[in-house]
Each structure stands twice: as structure tokens, then as C-alpha cells.
Steps between C-alpha positions, in 0.01 A plus 500: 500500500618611845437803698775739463683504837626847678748564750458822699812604614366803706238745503497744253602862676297822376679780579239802509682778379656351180404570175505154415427149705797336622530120485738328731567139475223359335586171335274308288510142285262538256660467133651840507773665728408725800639810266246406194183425787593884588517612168198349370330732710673801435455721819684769371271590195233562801335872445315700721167330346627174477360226807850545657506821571811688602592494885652845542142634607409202735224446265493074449219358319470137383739261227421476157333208324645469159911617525638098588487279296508242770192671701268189460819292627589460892744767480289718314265447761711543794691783366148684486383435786841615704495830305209551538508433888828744513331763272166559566402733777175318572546143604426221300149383532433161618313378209833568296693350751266168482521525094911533484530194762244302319675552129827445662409160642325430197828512298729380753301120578730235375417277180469145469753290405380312196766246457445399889146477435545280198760279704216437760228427233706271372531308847129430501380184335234551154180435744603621878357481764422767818765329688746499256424888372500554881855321546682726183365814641644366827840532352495814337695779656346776273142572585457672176559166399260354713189729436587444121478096570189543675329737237638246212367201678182655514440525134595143430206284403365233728715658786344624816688708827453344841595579825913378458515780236282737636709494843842526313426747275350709784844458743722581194315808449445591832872451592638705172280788673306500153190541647256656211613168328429318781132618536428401196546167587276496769237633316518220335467258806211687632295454194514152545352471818587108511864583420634623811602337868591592844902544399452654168253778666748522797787596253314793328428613818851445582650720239209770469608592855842505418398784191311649792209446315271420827175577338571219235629326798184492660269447206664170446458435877143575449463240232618197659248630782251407257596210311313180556808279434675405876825514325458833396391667865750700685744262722759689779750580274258705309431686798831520611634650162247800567559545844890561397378698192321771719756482748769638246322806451749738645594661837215740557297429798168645377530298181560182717178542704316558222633175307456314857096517460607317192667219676291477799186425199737240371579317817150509597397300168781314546363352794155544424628231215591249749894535390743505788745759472873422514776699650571691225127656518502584874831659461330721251235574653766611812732686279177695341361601851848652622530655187166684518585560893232253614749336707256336758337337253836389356528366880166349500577306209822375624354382825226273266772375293544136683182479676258597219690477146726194643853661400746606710641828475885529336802736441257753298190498717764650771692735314183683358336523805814629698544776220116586541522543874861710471292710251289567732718620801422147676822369611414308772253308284767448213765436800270194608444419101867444478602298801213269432621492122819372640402257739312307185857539359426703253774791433373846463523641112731858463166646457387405845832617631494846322121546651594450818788721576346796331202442696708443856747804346180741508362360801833634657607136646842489318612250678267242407566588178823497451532117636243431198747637302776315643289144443428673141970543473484124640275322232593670238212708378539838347422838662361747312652858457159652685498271791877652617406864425156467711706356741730841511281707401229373829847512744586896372129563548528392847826688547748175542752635246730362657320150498439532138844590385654201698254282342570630133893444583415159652317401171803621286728303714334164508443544133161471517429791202744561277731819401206642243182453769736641783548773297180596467385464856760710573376739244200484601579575858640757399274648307246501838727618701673772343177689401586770788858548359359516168199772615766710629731520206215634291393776728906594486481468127187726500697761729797487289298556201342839650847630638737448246549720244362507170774532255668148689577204237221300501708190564629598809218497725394123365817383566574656835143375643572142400840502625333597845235249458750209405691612860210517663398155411838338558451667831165366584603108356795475737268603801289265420792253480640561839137497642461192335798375704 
């Protein structure tokens, strides 16, 4: 029997001085209409003693257990937790939390499809083989389907798994996201310690990093460390699929440098192992070291690419380092980085771009920036909404209004941004510049306030301040207009 599905139209609204909860558009599909789900629990019966207590004093407490009739159900489920959330005046602990999420994807996992799994039994021969359990499963678009193939197979008599059906049963799993499934299966592979190979290993690894489970990750690593089969030891992709798992770990810097210990261990047995890292590693290893702001060894590493590790350096190698050294306020460095990158004829990324005018931009050399951003118009690439407000926000630091305002116009004209972005780097202007006007129409407010009487309509002094403030402002945008000029 399937899960009964919900649909949440919106959140359900509390008001805190009613004597009563008030429901607004809730919706749910679950054998009864939305008016019966709200009657079943029959809020307005609530008494002072009751769970639900009334809301008149502000006094919330938690959501009863036995009024629904559908409270084991998802919406029974979900309905109690959102009250609860809206009605208690203590927040929701996180053990709850963890128990509500749990039961709900408990009862909302999909069911297998019994008349596709017969249709697939019935595809394999009376005595199959691996290979041919291997080729069904191959087919099957349901991995319901597919775990329930694998489990059946194994109870068959005279039938044994083997790598084919070990490996597709693992990807199926691994690419529905069902990863407690998944595990299972491994288990099973690693209690056969003759069972498993270099590609089977390197596809649990694979998907364990992509569950972020880098601890299970690593154990497996560990394992093919110590198997005595040279089919089962750790080749370059098994490297490389950890070097891009640690990698992914977010945008913190102190988090990076504490993963990069990680991957400097790594590429040291790497090499200790005698296997000769492609360009994929030493890009790694480059991207890792400007991520954790150890940008000279980034360099150093770069520099050893062709005449120790035999590869030549490409399109990635170039934009990682220029973005490290632009971090880093080095724009002659990145400058250099750049022209050499194009000599090679390799075209800087956006990235590169972006990372170099904001770094030129705060270095005060507009100039040079702005023909990177004329190369950036000519090829095409995309400029972020932050590289053209550094840019006019470092020219009205330096007191080139003027400069700036002509260069916002110029952008506008050569349709370079668009009506929406122009609009808000005008805004934004603005809002930097008009922070004097805006100072000085609250200490008039705040004199107003003190002088006028009493007894005045409340209304009036609102309304006369902002009609001075909107004048004022119209004021101060056509100044800067004709000083733009």
C-alpha cells in the first residue's frame, strides 16, 4: 500500500490573540477532504487543560497525541509537528525534530513495483548466470527493482553474486541516492574479501563521497591499502576521486587548510607508491593550496608540473593560480599569470576575469582594469554584479564621481548590464552617496518632532518629512546627473 501523499499549500498562520487556531490554506490528499483532516482534530473542543491550550494568554504548550485519526499518517505527522512549531513557546528540541523527519521519510519512501519485478524475473533464463542477472538489472529503470533482483537472486540455490552484480547493484543504488540500501551491499562485498577489485572498490568510494560520507570513504581507501590482490590496490583514479571529494568541502578557508594536511598525506603516498600523478591530481593539489591561502606552494607546484610530474600545465592550472594571487592583493603576479596563460593560447575563464579587476579596482589602477573588462565584453564572458559595484564603489572612494557615473552610463549604453543590474547599481550608488542627505533629514525630523505641537494629527508630520525627503533626493540625483556630465 502506498504512502499517503500531502500537498502543503502554505504554512499554517497562528494568530496569538484568538481564541481559536486559524488554518489558512492547508490542503491535503489523504482519503479525506482538507475540511474532515480539520475536523478530525477538533481544535475547537480545546479547554484550558487540554494540550492546545487557548492563545489569548500567550501561553502555547505542545499538540496532542490522540485527537487525529490520521496522526500515525504523514499528515498526521506533519500537521503535529507545524503546530507544534507555531504553538509552543519553547522550541522544538532536536531529538523531536530528528524523530518527525525520520517517521516522515519512513512513510514517504516509494514501494516496489511488483508487476515490473515479475516482468524482469521472467526475462532471466531457469539457471542464470552473473552475467545475465547482471545484464536484466542493467535494464531496469527502478532501483527498487534492482535491489529486489539482487536480494532474490541471492536466495536462489546454486547461484552465487560476482563482481558484474555487485558493481551494478552498487551504481543503481548509489545513483537513486538510496544509500542505507546501498551499504548494505557493500557489506556484503567486504565480507568476501576475494570478491572485490580495483573498479568495484573505486565506485563505493565514488558514491560514499558523493553522500558525504568521507569517513566510509576512507575506510574503504584503507582496505585496498591492505589487500594482497594487485587488482585490488589503489590506482590514480582512486586517488583522484578523493582528492575532488575533500576539495568539495565548502568555501571556508580554515576548513580547507585543515582538509589540505589530508591531501598533502595522500599525494605523498601517492608517490611514495611509485604512481605518477596526472593532471587532474596536480590541479588539485593547486586548487587546495590557494584555497587554504598557501599560494606559494600552489606556485611551487605549478613550476614542477613539466619538469618533475611530466604534464604540462592547462586552462585550470592558470585560472586557480591567478584567482589565488588576486586573493592575495598580488596583481602583478596574476598580471604575469595571465599574459603567459595567453601566449600558450589558452583563454582566461570569467573567474580569472572577475579576480582580476576587483583586485586592480582595489589596487586603485582603474584603468588596467577596465581594459580587462573590455577583453571580458569582447569574448563573451559574464561579469558579475560585484565586480561593477567594486569598481564604483573603489572610484567614489577615491573621489572620481564623476569617473564613476560616466562609466555606469557607458555600461548602460553599450548594453553591457541590463535594465534590472543598472538599476541596482544605481541604487546602490545611491544608497552611498546620499547617506549625508539622509543624516540630515532625520535630525530635521527629530527637530520637528520637539517643536511642533502636541495635539497635531499624527499623519501630518510623516507625511510632510517624506515629502521633503523625496525633494531632497530628486534634488541630490539630478546633481549627480549633471556632474556626471
Amino acid at each position: 500500500m502506498s504512502a499517503p501523499a500531502l500537498e502543503l499549500g502554505s504554512m499554517i498562520v497562528v494568530w496569538r490573540k484568538c481564541s481559536s487556531l486559524v488554518f489558512l490554506g492547508v490542503s491535503a490528499r489523504v482519503g479525506l477532504s482538507s475540511a474532515g483532516l480539520l475536523s478530525s482534530w477538533n481544535w475547537g473542543s480545546c479547554s484550558r487543560n487540554s494540550p492546545i491550550r487557548s492563545l489569548q494568554g500567550g501561553d502555547y504548550d505542545s499538540v496532542p497525541s490522540g485527537q487525529s485519526s490520521c496522526r500515525n499518517g504523514y499528515a498526521g505527522a506533519l500537521v503535529q509537528f507545524s503546530v507544534r512549531c507555531y504553538c509552543s513557546s519553547r522550541p522544538s528540541s532536536r531529538a523531536y525534530r530528528k524523530r518527525v523527519n525520520k517517521r516522515l521519510r519512513d512513510l514517504s519512501k516509494p514501494t516496489l513495483d511488483e508487476a515490473m519485478f515479475r516482468r524482469a524475473v521472467d526475462q532471466l533464463p531457469p539457471r542464470f548466470s552473473p552475467e545475465e542477472l547482471s545484464n536484466v538489472i542493467t535494464l531496469q529503470d527502478d532501483p527498487l527493482v534492482c535491489l529486489e533482483l539482487f536480494n532474490w537472486a541471492s536466495q536462489q540455490p546454486r547461484f552465487r553474486h560476482n563482481v558484474l552484480t555487485y558493481d551494478i547493484t552498487i551504481k543503481k543504488l548509489g545513483a537513486a541516492k538510496m544509500y542505507e540500501e546501498m551499504d548494505g551491499v557493500v557489506n556484503q562485498v567486504l565480507a568476501v574479501p576475494h570478491i572485490g577489485t580495483e573498479s568495484v572498490y573505486n565506485t563505493m568510494i565514488y558514491y560514499f563521497t558523493e553522500a558525504r560520507k568521507l569517513t566510509r570513504a576512507v575506510s574503504i581507501f584503507k582496505r585496498m591499502k591492505k589487500s594482497m590482490k594487485l587488482d585490488c590496490r589503489p590506482s590514480i583514479r582512486t586517488y583522484n576521486l578523493l582528492f575532488a571529494a575533500f576539495l568539495s568541502t565548502g568555501k571556508n578557508s580554515y576548513i580547507n587548510h585543515v582538509y589540505m594536511e589530508t591531501l598533502r598525506g595522500l599525494f605523498r603516498q601517492m608517490v611514495d607508491d611509485c604512481i605518477e600523478p596526472d593532471i587532474f591530481a596536480l590541479n588539485c593539489m593547486i586548487k587546495g593550496y590557494v584555497l587554504s591561502l598557501h599560494v606559494n606552494d600552489a606556485l611551487r607546484i605549478f613550476h614542477q608540473m613539466g619538469t618533475v610530474y611530466g604534464c604540462q600545465p592547462n586552462s585550470f592550472s592558470y585560472d586557480y593560480l591567478i584567482h589565488g594571487l588576486c586573493s592575495q592583493g598580488r596583481t602583478m603576479n596574476a598580471r604575469e599569470m595571465c599574459d603567459e596563460m595567453k601566449q600558450k593560447g589558452f583563454v582566461p575563464s570569467s573567474k580569472s576575469y572577475n579576480s582580476l579587476v576587483n583586485a586592480l579596482a582595489m589596487e586603485g589602477e582603474f584603468e588596467d582594469a577596465k581594459s580587462y573588462l573590455e577583453e571580458m565584453i569582447e569574448k563573451r564572458l559574464s561579469v558579475d554584479f560585484i565586480t561593477h559595484r567594486t569598481i564604483l564603489d573603489e572610484m567614489c572612494r577615491r573621489g572620481k564621481v564623476k569617473e564613476a557615473m560616466r562609466f555606469l552610463r557607458d555600461l548602460r549604453e553599450k548594453n553591457v548590464v541590463d535594465w534590472h543590474i543598472h538599476e541596482k547599481l544605481q541604487s546602490v550608488f545611491d544608497d552611498d552617496f546620499g547617506n549625508y542627505d539622509s543624516r540630515t533629514l532625520l535630525r530635521c525630523k527629530q527637530v520637528f518632532k520637539k517643536s511642533l505641537v502636541p495635539i497635531m494629527l499624527p499623519g501630518l508630520l510623516t507625511h510632510g518629512v517624506m515629502a521633503i525627503w523625496i525633494v531632497s533626493r530628486t534634488k541630490f540625483k539630478n546633481w549627480v546627473h549633471e556632474e556626471g556630465k
